[in-house]
C-alpha positions as CSV (number, residue, x, y, z in Angstrom):
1,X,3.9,6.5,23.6
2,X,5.5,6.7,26.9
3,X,7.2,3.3,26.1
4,X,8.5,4.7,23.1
5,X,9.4,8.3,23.6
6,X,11.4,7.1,27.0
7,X,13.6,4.5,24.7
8,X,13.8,7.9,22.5
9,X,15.1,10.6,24.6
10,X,16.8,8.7,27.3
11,X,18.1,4.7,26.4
12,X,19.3,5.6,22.8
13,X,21.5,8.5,23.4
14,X,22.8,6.7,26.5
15,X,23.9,3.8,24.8
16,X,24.8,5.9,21.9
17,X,27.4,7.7,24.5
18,X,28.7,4.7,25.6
19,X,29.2,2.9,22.3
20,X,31.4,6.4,21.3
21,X,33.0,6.2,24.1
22,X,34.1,2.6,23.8
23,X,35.3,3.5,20.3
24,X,37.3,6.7,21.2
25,X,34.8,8.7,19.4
26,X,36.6,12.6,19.2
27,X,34.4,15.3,20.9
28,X,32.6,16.4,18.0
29,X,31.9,13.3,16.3
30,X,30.5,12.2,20.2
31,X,28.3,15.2,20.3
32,X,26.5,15.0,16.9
33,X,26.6,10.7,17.2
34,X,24.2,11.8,20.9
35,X,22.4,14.4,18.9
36,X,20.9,12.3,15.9
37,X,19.7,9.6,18.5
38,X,18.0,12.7,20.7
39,X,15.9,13.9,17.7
40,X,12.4,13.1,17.5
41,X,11.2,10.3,15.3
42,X,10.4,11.6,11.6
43,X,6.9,12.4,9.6
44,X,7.1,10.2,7.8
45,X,6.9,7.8,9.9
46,X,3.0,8.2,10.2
47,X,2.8,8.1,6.6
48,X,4.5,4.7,6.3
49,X,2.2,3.1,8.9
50,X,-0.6,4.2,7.3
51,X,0.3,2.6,3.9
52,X,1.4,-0.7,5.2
53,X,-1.5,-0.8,7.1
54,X,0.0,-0.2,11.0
55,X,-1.5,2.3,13.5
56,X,-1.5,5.6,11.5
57,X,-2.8,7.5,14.9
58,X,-0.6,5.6,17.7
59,X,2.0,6.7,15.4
60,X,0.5,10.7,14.8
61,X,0.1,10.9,18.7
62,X,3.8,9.5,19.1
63,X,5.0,12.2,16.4
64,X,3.1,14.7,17.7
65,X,4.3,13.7,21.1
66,X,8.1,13.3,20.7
67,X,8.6,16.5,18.8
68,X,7.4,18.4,21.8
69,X,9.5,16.2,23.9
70,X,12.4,17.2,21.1
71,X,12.3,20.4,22.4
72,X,13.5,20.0,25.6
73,X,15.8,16.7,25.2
74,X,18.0,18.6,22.3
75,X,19.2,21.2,24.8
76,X,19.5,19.0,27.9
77,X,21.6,16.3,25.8
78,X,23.6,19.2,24.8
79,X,24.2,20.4,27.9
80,X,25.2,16.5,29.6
81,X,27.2,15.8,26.9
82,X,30.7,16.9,27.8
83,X,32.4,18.8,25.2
């Protein structure tokens, strides 16, 4: 979980920034772009590895986890990301 929720909230909106950067991404599109990859991962992503047979409750914990997470990394990205 920690593995996972670290790659989350921190290595995929950083690269995310970069990448925009690198392609002259305009302030807004930059902003939402870091946003998306600062949400937590979705539902249904439990409901998937339970049907094709993964680990349903590795993936309920890291749900459960990363939308708490999600609560705090929205506003801090918000607040790094310059305007």
């Amino acid at each position: 979980m920690l593995t996972s929720s670290s790659a989350k909230f921190a290595l995929m909106p950083a690269a995310t920034f970069l990448a925009a950067q690198l392609f002259g991404l305009g302030s807004h599109a930059l902003i939402i772009a870091v946003l998306f990859q600062a949400l937590p991962t979705a539902s249904s992503s439990y409901i998937l590895a339970r049907q094709l047979g993964g680990d349903a409750p590795l993936m309920a914990g890291i749900t459960a986890t990363q939308t708490l997470l999600g609560t705090a990394a929205v506003p801090l990205v918000m607040a790094l990301v310059p305007a």
